[in-house]
N, C-alpha and C positions, 0 to 999 in steps of 0.2 A: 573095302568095308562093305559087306552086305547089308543090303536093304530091304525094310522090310515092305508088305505091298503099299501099306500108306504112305510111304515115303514119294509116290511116286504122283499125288495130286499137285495143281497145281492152287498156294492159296492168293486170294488179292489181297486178303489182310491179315499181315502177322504183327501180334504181340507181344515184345518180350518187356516184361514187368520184374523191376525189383524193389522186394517187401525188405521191410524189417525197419527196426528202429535203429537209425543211427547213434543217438545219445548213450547206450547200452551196448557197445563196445561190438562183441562179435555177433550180436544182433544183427546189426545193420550188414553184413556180407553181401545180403542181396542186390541191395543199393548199390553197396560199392560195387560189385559183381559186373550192372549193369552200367554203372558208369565208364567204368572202365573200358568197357564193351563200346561206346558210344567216342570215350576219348581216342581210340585206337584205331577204329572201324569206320568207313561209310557203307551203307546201305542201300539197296534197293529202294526204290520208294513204297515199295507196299510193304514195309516193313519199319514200325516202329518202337522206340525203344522208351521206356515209361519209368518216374522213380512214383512208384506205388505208398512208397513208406509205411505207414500204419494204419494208411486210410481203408473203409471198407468200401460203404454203398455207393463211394466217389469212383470208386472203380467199375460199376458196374455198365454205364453208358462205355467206355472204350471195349470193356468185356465183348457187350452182345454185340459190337458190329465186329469183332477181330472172330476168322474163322481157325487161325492157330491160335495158341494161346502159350507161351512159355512163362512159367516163374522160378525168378531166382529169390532164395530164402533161407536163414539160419531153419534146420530141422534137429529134432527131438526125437533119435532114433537113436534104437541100443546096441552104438557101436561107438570107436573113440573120436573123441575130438577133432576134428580136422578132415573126418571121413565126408566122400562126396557121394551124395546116393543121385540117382535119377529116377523118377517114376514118373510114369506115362500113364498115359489112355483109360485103358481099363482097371490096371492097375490103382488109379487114382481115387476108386471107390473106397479100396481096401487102406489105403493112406488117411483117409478123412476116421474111418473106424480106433484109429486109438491116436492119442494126443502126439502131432507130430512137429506140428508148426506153432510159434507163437500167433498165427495168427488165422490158424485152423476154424476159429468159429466164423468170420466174417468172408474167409476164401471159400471156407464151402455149404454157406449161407447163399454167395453169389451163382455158384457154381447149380445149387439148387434152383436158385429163381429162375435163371439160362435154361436149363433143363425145363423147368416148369412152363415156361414163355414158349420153349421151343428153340433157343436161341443158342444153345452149346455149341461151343468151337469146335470144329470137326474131329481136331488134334490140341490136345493140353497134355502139357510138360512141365515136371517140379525139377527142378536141377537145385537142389541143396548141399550145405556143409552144415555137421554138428560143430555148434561153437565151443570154444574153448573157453572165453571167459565171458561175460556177461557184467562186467562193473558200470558205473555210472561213469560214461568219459566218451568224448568222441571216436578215438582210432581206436582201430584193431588190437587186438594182440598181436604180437611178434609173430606167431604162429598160424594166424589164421591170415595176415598180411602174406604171408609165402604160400599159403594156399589160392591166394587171390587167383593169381593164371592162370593153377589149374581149372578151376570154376571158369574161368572166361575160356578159356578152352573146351569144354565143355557147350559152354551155352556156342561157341563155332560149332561145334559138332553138329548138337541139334539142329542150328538152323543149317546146318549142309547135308542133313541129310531130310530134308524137305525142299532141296535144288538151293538155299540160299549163297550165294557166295558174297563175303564182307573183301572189301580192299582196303587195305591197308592204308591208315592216312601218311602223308607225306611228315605232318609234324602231328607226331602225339600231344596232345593237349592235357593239362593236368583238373581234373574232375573237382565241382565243387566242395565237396564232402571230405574229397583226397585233399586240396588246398586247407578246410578249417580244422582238417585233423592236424597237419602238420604245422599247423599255427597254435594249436593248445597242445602241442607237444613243445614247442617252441618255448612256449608262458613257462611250463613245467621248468623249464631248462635253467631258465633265468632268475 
């Protein structure tokens, strides 16, 4: 895989944050995204892994000390359902310019005061999916759950190609959000 020349800093603090609202079905991706990432993986220590949920200005003290910055997040881009975009660095200017995120105005509110402070992460990365459905319910759709890997795949990628390498836990542990979906899927059932 080539790399490009940022790839090749070294950071003391990475963030990877997942947004969205779990209550609202494929909202919540991020979260899960990152959970997932967290049940599967260990980690470097200068690399932490955050559930962001909906919050804004609570995010912004981990913000300014993390010098990477990754986020996982349902996005609003005009392409199908299920599709995984990435946008990075510079790019990310052009992303905040038309409605992409459900939570576009408080990420790049943050994103602005960093900048403003002087405090932006060296390197930020969006790794999103367009959700598919959006109802009032914990778990995913059928659809966006089989997308889950991919996106946790992804977020490996990014962090490997900023030198991160994740190992592999011996026992996968099941995520809290993954545990209270499959229990109001359960109520459903019964």
């Amino acid at each position: 895989m080539a790399q490009d020349m940022n790839t090749t800093r070294e950071f003391n603090n990475i963030l990877v944050i997942g947004m969205g609202n779990v209550l609202m079905q494929d909202e919540g991706i991020g979260v899960r995204a990152v959970e997932e990432l967290d049940c599967r993986y260990e980690f470097p220590a200068n690399v932490r892994l955050m559930d962001g949920g909906t919050t804004g200005m609570e995010l912004f003290e981990p913000m300014r000390t993390a010098d990477c910055l990754i986020i996982a997040d349902a996005v609003n881009f005009d392409r199908p359902p299920g599709t995984l975009v990435r946008i990075a660095d510079k790019e990310i200017n052009a992303f905040f310019q038309t409605k992409i995120s459900n939570h576009q105005l408080g990420l790049s509110d943050l994103l602005a005061l960093l900048a403003m402070r002087g405090e932006t992460p060296q390197r930020v990365a969006i790794i999103g999916m367009v959700p598919y459905g959006l109802e009032n319910r914990l778990g995913l759709s059928t659809q966006a759950a089989a997308g889950l890997e991919p996106m946790v795949e992804m977020l490996l990628q990014e962090l490997a190609l900023i030198g991160v390498t994740a190992a592999r836990r011996n026992a996968v542990r099941m995520g809290h959000w993954h545990h209270q979906a499959a229990l109001e899927e359960q109520a459903e059932c019964a």
